[in-house]
C-alpha positions as CSV (number, residue, x, y, z in Angstrom):
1,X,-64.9,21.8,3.2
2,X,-65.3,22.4,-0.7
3,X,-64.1,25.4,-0.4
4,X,-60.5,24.5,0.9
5,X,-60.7,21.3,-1.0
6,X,-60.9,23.8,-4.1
7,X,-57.9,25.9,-2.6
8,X,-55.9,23.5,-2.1
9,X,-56.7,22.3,-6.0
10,X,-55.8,25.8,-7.0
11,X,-52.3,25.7,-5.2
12,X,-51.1,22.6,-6.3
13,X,-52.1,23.0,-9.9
14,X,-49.9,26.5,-9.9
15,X,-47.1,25.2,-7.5
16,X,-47.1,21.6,-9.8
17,X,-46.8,24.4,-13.0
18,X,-44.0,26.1,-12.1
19,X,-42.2,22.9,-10.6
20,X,-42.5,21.9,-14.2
21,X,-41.1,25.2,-15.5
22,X,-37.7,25.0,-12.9
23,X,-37.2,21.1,-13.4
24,X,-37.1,22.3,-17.6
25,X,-34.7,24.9,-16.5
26,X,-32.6,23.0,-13.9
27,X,-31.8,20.8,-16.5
28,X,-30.9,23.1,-18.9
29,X,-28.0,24.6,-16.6
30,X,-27.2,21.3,-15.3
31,X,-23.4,22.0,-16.6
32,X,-23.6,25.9,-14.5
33,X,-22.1,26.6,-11.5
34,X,-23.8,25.6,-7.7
35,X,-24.6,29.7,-7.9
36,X,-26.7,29.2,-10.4
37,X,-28.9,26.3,-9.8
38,X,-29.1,27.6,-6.4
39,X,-30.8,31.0,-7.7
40,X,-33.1,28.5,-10.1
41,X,-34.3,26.4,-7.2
42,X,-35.1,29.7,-5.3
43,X,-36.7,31.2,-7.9
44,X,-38.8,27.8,-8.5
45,X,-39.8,27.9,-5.1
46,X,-40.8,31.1,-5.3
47,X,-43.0,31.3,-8.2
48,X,-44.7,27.8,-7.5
49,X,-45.6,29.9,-4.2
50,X,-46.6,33.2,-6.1
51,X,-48.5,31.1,-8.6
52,X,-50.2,28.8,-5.6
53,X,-51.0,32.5,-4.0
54,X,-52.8,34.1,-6.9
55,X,-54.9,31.0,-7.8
56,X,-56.0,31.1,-4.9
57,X,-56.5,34.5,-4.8
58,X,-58.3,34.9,-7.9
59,X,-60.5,31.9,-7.3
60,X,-61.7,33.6,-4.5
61,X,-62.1,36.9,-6.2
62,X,-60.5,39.5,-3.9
63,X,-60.4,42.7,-4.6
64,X,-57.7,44.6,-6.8
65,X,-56.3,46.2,-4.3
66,X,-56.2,43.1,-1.7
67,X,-54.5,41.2,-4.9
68,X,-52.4,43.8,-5.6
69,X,-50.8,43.7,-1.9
70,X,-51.0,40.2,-1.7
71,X,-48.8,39.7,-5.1
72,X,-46.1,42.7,-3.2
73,X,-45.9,40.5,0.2
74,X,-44.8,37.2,-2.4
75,X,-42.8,39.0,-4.7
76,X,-40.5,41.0,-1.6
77,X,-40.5,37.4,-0.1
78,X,-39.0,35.8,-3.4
79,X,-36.9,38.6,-4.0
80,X,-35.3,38.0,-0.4
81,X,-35.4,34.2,-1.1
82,X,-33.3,35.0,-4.3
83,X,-30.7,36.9,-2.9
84,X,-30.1,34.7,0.0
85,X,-30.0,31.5,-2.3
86,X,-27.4,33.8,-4.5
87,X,-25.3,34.5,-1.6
88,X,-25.2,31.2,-0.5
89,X,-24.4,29.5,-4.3
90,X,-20.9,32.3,-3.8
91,X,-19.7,30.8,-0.8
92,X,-20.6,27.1,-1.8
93,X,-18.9,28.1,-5.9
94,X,-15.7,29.7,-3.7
95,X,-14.9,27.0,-1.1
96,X,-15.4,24.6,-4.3
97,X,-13.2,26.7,-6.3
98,X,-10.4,27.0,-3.5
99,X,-10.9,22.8,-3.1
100,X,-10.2,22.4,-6.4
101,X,-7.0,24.1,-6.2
102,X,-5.9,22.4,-3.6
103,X,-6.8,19.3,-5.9
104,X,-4.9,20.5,-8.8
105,X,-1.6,20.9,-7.1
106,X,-2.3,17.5,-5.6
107,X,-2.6,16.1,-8.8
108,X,0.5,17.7,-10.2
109,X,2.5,15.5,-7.6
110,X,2.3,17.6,-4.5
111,X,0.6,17.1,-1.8
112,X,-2.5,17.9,-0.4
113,X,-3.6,20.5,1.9
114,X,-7.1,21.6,2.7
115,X,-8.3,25.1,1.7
116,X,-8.3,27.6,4.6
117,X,-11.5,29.5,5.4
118,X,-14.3,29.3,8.0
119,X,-16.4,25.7,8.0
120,X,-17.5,24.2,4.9
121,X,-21.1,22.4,4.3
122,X,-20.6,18.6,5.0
123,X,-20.2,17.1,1.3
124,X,-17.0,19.6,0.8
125,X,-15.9,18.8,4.5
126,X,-16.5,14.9,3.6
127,X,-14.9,15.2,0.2
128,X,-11.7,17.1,1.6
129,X,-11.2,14.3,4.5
130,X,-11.0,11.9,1.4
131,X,-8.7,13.9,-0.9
132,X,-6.3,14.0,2.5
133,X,-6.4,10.4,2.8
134,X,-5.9,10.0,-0.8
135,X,-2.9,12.3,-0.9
136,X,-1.5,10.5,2.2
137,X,-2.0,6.9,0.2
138,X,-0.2,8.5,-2.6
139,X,2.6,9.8,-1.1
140,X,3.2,6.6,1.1
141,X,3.5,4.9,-2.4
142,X,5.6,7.5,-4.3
143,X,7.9,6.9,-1.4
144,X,7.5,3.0,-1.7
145,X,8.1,3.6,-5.2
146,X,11.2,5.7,-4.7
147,X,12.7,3.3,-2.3
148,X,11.8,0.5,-5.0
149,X,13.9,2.1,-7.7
150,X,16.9,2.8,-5.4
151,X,16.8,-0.9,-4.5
152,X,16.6,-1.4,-8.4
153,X,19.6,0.6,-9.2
154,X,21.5,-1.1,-6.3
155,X,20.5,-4.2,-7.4
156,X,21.9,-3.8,-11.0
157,X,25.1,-1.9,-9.4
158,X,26.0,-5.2,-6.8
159,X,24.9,-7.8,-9.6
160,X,27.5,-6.2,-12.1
161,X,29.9,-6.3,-9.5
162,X,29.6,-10.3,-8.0
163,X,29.1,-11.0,-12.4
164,X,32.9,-9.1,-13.0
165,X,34.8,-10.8,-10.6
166,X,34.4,-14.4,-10.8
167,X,34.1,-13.9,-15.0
168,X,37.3,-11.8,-14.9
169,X,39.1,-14.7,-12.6
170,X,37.2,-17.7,-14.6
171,X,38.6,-16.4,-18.1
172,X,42.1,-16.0,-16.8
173,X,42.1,-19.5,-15.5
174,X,41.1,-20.8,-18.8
175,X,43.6,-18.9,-20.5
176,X,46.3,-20.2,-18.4
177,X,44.9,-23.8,-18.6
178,X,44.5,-23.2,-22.2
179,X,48.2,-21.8,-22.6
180,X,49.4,-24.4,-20.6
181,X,51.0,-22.4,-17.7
182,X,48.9,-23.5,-15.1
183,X,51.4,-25.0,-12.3
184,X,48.1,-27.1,-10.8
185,X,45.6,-27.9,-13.0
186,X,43.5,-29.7,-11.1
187,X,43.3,-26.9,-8.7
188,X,42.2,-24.6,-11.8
189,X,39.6,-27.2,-12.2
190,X,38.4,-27.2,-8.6
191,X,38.2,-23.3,-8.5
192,X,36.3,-22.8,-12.0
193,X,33.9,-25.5,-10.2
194,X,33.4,-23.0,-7.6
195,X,33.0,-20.3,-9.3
196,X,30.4,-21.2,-11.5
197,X,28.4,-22.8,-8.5
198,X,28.5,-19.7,-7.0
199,X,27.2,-17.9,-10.2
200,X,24.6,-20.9,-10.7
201,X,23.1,-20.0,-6.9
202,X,23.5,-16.4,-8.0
203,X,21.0,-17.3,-11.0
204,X,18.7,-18.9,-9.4
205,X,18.3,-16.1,-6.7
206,X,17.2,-14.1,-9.6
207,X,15.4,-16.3,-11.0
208,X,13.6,-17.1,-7.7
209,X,13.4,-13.3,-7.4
210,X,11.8,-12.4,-10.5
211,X,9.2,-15.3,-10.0
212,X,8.1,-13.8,-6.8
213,X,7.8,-10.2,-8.0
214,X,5.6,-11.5,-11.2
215,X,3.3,-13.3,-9.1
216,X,4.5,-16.7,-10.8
217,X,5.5,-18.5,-7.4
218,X,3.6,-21.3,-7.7
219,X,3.1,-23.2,-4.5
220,X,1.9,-26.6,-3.3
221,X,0.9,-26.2,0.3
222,X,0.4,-29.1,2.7
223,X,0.0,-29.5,6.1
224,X,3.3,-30.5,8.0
225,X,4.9,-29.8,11.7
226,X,7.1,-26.6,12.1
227,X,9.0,-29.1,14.3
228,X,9.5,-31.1,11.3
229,X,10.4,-27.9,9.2
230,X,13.4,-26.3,11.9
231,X,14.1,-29.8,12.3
232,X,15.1,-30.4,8.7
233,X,16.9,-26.8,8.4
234,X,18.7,-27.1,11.5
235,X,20.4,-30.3,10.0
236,X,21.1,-29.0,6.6
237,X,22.6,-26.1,8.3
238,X,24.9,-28.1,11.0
239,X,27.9,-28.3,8.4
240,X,28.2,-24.8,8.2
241,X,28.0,-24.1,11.7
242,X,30.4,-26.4,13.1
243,X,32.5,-24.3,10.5
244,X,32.1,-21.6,11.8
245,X,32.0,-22.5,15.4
246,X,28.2,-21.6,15.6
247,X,26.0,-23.2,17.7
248,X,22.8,-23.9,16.9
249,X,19.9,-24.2,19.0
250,X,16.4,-25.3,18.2
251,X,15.0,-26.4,22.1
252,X,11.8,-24.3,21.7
253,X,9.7,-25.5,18.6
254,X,6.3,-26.3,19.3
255,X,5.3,-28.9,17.0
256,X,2.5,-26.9,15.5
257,X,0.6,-27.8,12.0
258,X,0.3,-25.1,9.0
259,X,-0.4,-25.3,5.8
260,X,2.9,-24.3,3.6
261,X,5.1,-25.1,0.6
262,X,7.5,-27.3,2.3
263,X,10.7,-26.7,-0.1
264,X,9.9,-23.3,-0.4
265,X,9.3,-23.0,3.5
266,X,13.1,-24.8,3.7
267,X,14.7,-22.4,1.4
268,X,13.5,-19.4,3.8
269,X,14.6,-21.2,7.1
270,X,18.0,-22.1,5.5
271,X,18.2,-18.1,4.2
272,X,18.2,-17.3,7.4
273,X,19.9,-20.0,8.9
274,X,23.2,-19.4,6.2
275,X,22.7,-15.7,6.9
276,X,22.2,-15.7,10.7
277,X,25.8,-18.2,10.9
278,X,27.9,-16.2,8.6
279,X,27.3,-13.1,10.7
280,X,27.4,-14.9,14.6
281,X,31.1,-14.6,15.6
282,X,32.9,-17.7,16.5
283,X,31.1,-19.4,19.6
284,X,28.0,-17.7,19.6
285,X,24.8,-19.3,19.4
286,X,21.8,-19.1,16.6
287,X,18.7,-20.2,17.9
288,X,15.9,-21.5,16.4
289,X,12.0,-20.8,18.2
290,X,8.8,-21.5,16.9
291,X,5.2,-21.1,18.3
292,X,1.2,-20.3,18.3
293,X,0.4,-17.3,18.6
294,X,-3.8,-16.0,18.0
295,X,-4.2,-18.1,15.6
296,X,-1.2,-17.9,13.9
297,X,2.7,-19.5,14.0
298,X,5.6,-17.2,14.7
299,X,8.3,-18.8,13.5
300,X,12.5,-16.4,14.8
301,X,15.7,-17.1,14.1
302,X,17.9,-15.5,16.8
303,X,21.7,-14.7,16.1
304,X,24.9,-13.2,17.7
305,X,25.4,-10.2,15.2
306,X,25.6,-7.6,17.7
307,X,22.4,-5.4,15.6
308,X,21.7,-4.0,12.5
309,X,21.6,-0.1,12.8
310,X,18.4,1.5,13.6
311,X,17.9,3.0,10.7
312,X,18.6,0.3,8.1
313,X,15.9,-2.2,9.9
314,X,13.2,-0.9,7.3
315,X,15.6,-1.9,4.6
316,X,16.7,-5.1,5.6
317,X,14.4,-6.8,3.1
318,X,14.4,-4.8,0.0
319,X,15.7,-6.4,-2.7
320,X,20.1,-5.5,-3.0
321,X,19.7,-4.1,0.3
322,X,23.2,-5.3,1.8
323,X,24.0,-2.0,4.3
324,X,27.1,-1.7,5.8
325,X,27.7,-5.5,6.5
326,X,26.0,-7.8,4.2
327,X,23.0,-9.9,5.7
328,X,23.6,-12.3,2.8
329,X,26.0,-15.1,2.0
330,X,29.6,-13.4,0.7
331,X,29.9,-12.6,-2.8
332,X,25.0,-12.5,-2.8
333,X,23.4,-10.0,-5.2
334,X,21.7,-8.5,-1.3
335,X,18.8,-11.1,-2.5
336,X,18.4,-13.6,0.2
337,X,16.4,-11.6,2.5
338,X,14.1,-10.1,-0.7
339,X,13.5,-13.8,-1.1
340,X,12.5,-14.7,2.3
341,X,9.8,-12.2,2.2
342,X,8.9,-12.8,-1.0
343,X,7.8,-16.5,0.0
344,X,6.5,-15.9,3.4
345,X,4.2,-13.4,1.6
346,X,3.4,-15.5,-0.8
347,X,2.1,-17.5,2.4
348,X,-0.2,-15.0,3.1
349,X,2.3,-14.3,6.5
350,X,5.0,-11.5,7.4
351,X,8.6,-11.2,7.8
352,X,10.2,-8.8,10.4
353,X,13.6,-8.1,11.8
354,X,13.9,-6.6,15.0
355,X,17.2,-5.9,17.9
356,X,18.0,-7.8,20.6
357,X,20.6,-7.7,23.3
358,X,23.9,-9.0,21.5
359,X,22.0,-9.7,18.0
360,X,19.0,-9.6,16.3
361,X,15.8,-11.6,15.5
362,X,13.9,-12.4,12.5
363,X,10.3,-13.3,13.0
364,X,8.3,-15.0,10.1
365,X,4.4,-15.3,11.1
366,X,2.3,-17.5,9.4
367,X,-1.3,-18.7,9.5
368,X,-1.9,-21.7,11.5
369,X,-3.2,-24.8,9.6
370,X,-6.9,-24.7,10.3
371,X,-8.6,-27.7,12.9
């Protein structure tokens, strides 16, 4: 028993030795390629195995030539162990080397594609799945981005037309008021009233606009009906209905609680409400629905339109959007619908637009009011 206690001293004193030595050197090449801390850890390995060995050895004082033979079996065994580890660190340093090209021209705004070759070791495999994922996030907001700018420059493009027009028709009715060639005045008067009531609504769609995309919409939630909410819109949007020879309809609104900003929950309902009118030909109907749904409110308004084409129903709400028909009132800036999703956002809820037979339906969902 003393015997292999002493051994087993002898072994872990030369292993312990050169585990020293390699830990010294590992951390010298620390900056190296895989290849080469690979061939340190198998050369580590074995000489704390070849040091173990001939402690041992010479403790127990074999012979020359049994040393000898036992020091050839260790070193052929560490020489294999090298090479293999060497091998190895080359296909490990080349499937890094091919990912990180694939990296590069993902970071150079293209996209990513994983290396081809034969299977990787996990960590690679792992790290590829999440440069994929990465470069799929990235190019979903380059496109968001893309689509954010067009809106930007269509924005700019319809504001500088609605500004023109009304500017160009206010100065010439001043002139001519001025110049004292207007045949009815007071017909001047009530046109330059309109006018800049149209441009004051204008401004403060902007202004509303720009307070949503800053994050400065502040909000005073409270907890009122969505009954009391369509009930309020539906009569501030009567006027313009019988107009129009719109109907309105608002027979299915459950009288459900949440917690929202009541004017700014108003302003969306009447955005669509105006919106929903202007476009519903003369004796069609815009209904009005409201109700729970898994713990949250789904609030449509439902018009006669006839649809928005398929492929413009992701664009409905960006901001300037108008399409081939405006969704907003004649004469907007396309900002009406960028507001309305702007606010029910703000609510922590969605906006959505989808086709239905004859029309369309926008869908606001918004968290129920808790208890």
């Amino acid at each position: 028993m003393r015997d292999l206690l002493l051994i087993a001293l002898f072994a872990l004193g030369g292993a312990v030795c050169a585990g020293l030595v390699g830990a010294l050197v590992l951390r010298l090449v620390r900056h190296r390629s895989v290849a080469v801390s690979l061939a340190v850890v198998a050369a580590v390995t074995v000489t704390a195995m070849l040091a173990g060995t001939l402690a041992v050895a010479e403790a127990m004082f074999l012979s020359a030539h049994d040393l000898w033979v036992v020091t050839v079996v260790a070193a052929m065994a560490g020489l294999v162990s090298l090479g293999t580890a060497l091998v190895l660190g080359r296909w490990v340093v080349a499937r890094s080397r091919a990912l990180a090209l694939a990296a590069r021209d993902f970071g150079e705004g293209g996209g990513f594609s994983a290396p081809d070759g034969a299977a990787t070791t996990a960590e690679l495999a792992a790290l590829t799945r999440e440069l994929a994922a990465t470069s799929a996030r990235l190019d979903a907001s380059r496109s968001r981005e893309r689509a954010l700018e067009a809106s930007r420059r269509e924005l700019v493009a319809w504001i500088s037309h609605d500004l023109r027009t009304p500017l160009a028709g206010l100065r010439a009715m001043a002139e001519a008021l001025e110049d004292g060639v207007a045949a009815d005045p007071a017909r001047y008067h009530r046109q330059i009233r309109t006018e800049v009531e149209r441009l004051t609504a204008m401004v403060a769609d902007l202004f509303e606009l720009s307070r949503i995309h800053a994050g400065a919409l502040a909000l005073s939630p409270a907890r009122v009906s969505v009954y009391d909410l369509v009930g309020d819109a539906l009569s501030g949007a009567d006027p313009l209905a019988r107009e129009h020879g719109v109907r309105l309809v608002g027979e299915e609104v459950e009288a459900v609680p949440v917690e929202v900003d009541g004017r700014e929950m108003t302003r969306v309902l009447a955005n669509l409400l105006v919106n929903a009118i202007r476009h519903t030909p003369a004796d069609g109907t815009v209904a009005v629905a409201a109700a729970r749904r898994a713990g949250t409110v789904v609030l449509s308004v439902t018009d006669g339109c006839g649809g928005i084409p398929q492929e413009d129903l992701p664009r409905v709400f960006d901001t300037g959007w108008r399409g081939s028909e405006a969704r907003t009132p004649p004469a907007g800036a396309g900002l009406g619908l960028a507001i309305v999703r702007g606010i029910v956002e703000a609510h922590a809820g969605r906006a959505e637009v989808r086709n239905v037979p004859g029309g369309c339906r926008f869908e606001l969902t918004l968290p129920a009011a808790s208890g």
